[in-house]
Backbone as a printed PyTorch tensor [residue, N CA C, xyz], in Angstrom:
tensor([[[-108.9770,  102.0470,  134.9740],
         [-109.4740,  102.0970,  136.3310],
         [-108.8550,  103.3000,  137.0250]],

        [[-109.8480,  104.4340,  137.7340],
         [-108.8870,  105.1860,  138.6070],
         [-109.6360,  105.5320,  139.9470]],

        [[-109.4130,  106.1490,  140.5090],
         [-109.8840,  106.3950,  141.8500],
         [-109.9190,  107.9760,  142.1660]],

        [[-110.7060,  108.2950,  143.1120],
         [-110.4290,  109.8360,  143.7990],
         [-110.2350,  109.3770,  144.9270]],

        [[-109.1300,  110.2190,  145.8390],
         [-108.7910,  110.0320,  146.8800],
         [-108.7230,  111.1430,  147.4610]],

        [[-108.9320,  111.5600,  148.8480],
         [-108.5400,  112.5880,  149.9470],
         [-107.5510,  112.7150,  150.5330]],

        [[-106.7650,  113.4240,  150.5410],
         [-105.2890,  113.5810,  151.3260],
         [-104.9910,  114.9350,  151.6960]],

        [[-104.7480,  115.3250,  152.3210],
         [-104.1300,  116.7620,  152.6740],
         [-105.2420,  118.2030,  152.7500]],

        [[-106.7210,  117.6900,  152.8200],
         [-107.3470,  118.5190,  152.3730],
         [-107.8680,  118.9140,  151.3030]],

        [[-107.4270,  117.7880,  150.2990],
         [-107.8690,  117.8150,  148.6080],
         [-107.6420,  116.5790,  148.2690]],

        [[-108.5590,  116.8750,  147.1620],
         [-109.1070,  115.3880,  146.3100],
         [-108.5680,  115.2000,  145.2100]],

        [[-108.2540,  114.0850,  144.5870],
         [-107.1550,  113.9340,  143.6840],
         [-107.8680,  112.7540,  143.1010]],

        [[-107.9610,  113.0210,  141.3620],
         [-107.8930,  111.6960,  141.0040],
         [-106.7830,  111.3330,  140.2310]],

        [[-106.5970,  109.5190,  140.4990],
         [-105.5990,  108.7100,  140.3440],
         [-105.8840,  108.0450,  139.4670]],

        [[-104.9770,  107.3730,  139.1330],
         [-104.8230,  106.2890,  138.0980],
         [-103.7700,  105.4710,  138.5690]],

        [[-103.2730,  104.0570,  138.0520],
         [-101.8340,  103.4890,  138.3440],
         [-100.8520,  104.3860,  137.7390]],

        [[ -99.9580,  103.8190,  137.9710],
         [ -98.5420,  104.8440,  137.3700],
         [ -98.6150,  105.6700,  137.1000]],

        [[ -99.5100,  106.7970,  138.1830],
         [ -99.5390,  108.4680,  138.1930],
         [ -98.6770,  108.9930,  139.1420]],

        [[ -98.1340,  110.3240,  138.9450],
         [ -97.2920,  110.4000,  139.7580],
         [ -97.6910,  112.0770,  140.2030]],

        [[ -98.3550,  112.1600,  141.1850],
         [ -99.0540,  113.4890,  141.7900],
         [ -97.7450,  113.6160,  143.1910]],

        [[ -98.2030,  115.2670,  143.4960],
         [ -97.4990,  115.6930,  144.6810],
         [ -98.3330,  116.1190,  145.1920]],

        [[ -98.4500,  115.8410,  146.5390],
         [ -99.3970,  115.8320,  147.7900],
         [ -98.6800,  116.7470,  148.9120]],

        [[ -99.4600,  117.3700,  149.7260],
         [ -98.8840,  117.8710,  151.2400],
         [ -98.0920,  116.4890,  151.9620]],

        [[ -97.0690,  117.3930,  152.5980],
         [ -96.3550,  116.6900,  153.1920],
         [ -97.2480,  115.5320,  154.0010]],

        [[ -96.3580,  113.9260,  153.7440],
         [ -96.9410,  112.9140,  154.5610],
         [ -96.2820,  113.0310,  156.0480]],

        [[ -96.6590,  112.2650,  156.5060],
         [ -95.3200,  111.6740,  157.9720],
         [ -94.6370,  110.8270,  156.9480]],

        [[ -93.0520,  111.2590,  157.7510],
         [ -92.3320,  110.5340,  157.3470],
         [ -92.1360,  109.3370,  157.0010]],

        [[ -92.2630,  108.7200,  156.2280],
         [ -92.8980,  107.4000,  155.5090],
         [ -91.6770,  107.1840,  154.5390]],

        [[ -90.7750,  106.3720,  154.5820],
         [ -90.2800,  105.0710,  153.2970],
         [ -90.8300,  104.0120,  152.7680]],

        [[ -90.4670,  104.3580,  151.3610],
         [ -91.1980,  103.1420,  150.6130],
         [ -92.7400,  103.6560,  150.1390]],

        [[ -93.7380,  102.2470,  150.9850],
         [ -95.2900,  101.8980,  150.6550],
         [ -95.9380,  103.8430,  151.6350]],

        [[ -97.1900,  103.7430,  150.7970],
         [ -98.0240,  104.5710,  151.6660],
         [ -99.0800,  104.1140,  151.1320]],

        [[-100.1900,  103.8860,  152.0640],
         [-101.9300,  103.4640,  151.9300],
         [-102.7220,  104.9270,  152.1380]],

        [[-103.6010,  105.2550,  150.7310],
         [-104.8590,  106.1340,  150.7470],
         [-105.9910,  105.1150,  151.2620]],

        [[-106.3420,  105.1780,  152.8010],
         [-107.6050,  104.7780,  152.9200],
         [-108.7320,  105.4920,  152.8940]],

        [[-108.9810,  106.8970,  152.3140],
         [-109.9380,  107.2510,  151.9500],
         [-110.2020,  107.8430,  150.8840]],

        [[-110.9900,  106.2790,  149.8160],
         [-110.8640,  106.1480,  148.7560],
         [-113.0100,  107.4210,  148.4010]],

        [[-113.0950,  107.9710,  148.0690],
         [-114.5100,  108.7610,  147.7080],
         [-114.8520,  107.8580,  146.5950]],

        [[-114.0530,  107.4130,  145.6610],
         [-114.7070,  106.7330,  144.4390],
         [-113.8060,  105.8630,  143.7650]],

        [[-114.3950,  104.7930,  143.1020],
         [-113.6780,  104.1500,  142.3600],
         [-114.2810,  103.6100,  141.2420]],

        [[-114.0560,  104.1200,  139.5330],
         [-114.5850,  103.7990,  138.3960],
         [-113.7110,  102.5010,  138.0550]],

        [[-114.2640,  101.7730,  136.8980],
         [-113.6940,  101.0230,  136.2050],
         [-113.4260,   99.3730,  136.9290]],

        [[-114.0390,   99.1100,  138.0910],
         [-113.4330,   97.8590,  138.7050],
         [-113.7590,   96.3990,  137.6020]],

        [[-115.6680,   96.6150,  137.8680],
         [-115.5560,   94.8120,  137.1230],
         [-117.0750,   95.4790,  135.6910]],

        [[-116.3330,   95.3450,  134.6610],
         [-117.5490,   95.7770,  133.7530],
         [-118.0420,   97.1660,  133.4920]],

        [[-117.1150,   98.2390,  134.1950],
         [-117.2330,   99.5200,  134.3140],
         [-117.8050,   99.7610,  135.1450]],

        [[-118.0130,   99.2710,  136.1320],
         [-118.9640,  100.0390,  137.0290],
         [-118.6470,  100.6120,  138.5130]],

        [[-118.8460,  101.1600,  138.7600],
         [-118.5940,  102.8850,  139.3860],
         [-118.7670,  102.9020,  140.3800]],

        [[-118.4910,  102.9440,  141.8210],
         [-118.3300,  103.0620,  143.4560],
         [-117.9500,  104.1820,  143.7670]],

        [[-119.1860,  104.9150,  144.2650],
         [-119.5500,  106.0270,  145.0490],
         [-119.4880,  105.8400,  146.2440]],

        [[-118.6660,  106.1580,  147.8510],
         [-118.4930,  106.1180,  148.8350],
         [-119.5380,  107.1890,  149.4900]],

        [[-120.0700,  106.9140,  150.8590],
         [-121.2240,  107.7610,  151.6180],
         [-120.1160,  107.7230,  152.8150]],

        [[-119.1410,  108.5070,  153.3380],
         [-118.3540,  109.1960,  152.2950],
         [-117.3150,  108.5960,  151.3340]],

        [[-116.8840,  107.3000,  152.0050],
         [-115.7810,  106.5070,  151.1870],
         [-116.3890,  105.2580,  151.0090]],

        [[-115.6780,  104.5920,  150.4270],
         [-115.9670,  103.5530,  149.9480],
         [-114.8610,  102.2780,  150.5050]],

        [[-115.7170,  101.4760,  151.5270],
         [-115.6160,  100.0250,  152.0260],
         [-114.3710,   99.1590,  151.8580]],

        [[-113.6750,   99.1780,  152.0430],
         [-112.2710,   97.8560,  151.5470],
         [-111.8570,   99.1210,  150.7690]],

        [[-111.8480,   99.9190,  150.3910],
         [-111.0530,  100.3130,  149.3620],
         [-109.3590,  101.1170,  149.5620]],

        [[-108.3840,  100.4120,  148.6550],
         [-107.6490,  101.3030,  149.1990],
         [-106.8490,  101.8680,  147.8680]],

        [[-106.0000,  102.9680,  147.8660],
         [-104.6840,  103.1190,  146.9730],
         [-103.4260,  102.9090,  147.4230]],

        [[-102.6300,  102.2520,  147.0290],
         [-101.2030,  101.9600,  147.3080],
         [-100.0380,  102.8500,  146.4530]],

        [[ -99.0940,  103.0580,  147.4550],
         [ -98.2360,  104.4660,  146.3550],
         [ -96.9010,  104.3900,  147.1680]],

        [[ -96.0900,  104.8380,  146.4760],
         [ -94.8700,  104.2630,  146.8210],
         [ -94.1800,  105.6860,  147.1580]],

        [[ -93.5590,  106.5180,  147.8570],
         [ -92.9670,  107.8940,  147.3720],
         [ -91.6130,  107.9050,  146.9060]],

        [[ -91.4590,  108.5530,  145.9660],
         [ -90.3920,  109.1230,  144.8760],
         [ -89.9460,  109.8720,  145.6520]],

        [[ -90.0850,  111.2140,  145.8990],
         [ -89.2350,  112.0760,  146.6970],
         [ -89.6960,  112.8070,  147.7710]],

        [[ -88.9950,  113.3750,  148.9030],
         [ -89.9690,  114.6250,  149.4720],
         [ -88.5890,  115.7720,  149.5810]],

        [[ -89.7720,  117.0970,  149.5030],
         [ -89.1240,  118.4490,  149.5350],
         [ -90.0000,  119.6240,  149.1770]],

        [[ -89.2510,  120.8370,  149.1340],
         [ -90.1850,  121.8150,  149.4680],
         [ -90.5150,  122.3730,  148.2910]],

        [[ -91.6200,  123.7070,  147.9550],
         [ -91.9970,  123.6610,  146.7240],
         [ -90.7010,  125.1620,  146.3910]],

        [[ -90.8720,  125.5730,  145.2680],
         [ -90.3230,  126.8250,  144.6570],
         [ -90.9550,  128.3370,  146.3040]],

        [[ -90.1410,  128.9310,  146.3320],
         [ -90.2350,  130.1010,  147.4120],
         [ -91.2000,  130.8530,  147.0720]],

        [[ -91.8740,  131.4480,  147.6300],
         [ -93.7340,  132.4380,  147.6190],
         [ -92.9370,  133.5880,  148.3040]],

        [[ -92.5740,  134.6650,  147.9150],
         [ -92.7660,  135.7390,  148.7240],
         [ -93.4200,  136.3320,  148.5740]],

        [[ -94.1520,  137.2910,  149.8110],
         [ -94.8290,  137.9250,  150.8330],
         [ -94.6710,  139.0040,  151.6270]],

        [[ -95.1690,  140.0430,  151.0090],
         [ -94.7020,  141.3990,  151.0010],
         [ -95.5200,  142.2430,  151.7180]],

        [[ -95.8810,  142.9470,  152.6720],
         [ -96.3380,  143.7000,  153.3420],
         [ -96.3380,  144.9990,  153.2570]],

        [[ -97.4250,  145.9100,  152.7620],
         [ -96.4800,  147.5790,  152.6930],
         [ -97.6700,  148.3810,  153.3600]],

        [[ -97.3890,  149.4100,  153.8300],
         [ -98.2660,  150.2870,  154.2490],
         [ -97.9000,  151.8140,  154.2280]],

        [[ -98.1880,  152.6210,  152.5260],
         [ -98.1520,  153.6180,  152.4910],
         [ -98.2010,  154.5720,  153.4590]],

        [[ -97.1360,  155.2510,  153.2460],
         [ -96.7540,  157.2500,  154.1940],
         [ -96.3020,  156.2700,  155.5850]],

        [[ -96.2900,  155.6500,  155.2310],
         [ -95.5680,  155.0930,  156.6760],
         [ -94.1340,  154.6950,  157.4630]],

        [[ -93.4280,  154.3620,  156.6230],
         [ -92.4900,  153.2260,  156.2860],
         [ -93.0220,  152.0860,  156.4880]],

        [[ -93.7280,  151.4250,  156.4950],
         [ -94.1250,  149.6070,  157.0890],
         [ -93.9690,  148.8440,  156.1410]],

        [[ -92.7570,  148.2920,  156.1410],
         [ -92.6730,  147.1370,  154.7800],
         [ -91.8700,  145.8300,  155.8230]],

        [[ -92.4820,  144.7550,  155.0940],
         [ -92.2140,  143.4280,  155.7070],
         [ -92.1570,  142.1100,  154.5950]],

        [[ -91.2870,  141.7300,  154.5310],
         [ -91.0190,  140.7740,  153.5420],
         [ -90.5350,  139.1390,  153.9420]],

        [[ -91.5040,  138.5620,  153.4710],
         [ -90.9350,  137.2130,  153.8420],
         [ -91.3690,  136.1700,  153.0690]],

        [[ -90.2370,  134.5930,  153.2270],
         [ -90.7530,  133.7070,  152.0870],
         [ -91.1850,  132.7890,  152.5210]],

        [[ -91.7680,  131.6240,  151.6030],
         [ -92.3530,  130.5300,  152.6120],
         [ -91.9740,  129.5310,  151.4270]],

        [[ -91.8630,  128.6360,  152.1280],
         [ -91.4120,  126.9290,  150.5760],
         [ -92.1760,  126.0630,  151.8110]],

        [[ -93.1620,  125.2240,  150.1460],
         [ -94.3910,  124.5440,  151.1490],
         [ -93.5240,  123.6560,  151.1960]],

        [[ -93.6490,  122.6690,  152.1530],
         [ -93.2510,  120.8400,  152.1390],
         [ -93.8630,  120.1590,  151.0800]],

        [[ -93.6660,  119.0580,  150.5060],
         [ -94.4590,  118.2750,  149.8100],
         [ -93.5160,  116.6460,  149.8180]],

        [[ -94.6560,  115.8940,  148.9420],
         [ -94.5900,  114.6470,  148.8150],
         [ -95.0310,  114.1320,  147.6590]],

        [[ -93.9630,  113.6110,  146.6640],
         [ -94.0230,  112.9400,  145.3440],
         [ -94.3770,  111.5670,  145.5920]],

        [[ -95.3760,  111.2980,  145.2580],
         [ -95.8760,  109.7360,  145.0000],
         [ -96.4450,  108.8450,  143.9070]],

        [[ -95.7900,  107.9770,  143.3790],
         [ -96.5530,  107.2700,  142.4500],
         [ -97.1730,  106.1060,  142.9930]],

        [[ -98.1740,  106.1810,  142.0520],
         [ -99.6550,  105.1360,  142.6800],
         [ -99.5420,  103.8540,  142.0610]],

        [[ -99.3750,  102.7210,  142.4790],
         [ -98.8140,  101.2060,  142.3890],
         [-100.0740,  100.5100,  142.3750]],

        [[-100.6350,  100.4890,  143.2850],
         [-102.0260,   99.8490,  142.9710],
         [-103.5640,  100.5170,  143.3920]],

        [[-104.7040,   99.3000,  143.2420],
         [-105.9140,  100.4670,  143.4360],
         [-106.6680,   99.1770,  143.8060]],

        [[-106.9160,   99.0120,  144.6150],
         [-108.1870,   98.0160,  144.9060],
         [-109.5440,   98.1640,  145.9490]],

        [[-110.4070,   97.5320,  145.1980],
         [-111.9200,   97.8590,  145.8400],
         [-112.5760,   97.1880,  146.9380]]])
């Protein structure tokens, strides 16, 4: 059984005991609820729930593992015969979560 879910601007599919990193949540311990579930395969006999856009009762349950920022991006600016150089880094936020349950 897994699900696609929306979070952060992107769609993710899940399974139980997957463990994806997402854009930073609000600060949240413990439980977190995906209520916008787009799809859910596999419930009773295989069969398949397509949401117009989500899908009804449905939710994912996920617990978070950790939060913190990603590896540093620098960002370099130059502008030949000029001197113009500008350098800077950025570390995204994020959020480790494993997915506990899935229901329709």
């Amino acid at each position: 059984m897994f699900a696609v879910i929306k979070t952060g601007g992107k769609q993710y599919k899940v399974a139980e005991s997957d463990v994806l990193t997402v854009e930073k949540l609000a600060p949240t311990e413990g439980e977190v609820v995906f209520d916008e579930v787009l799809l859910i395969a596999g419930v009773a006999g295989g069969e398949v729930k397509v949401g117009k856009p989500t899908v009804e009762n449905a939710k994912v349950f996920a617990k978070v593992v950790e939060e913190g920022k990603a590896k540093k991006k620098m960002v370099f600016r130059y502008k030949s015969k000029t001197r113009q150089r500008k350098k800077k880094g950025h570390r995204q936020p994020f959020t480790k979560v494993q997915i506990t349950k899935i229901t329709a």
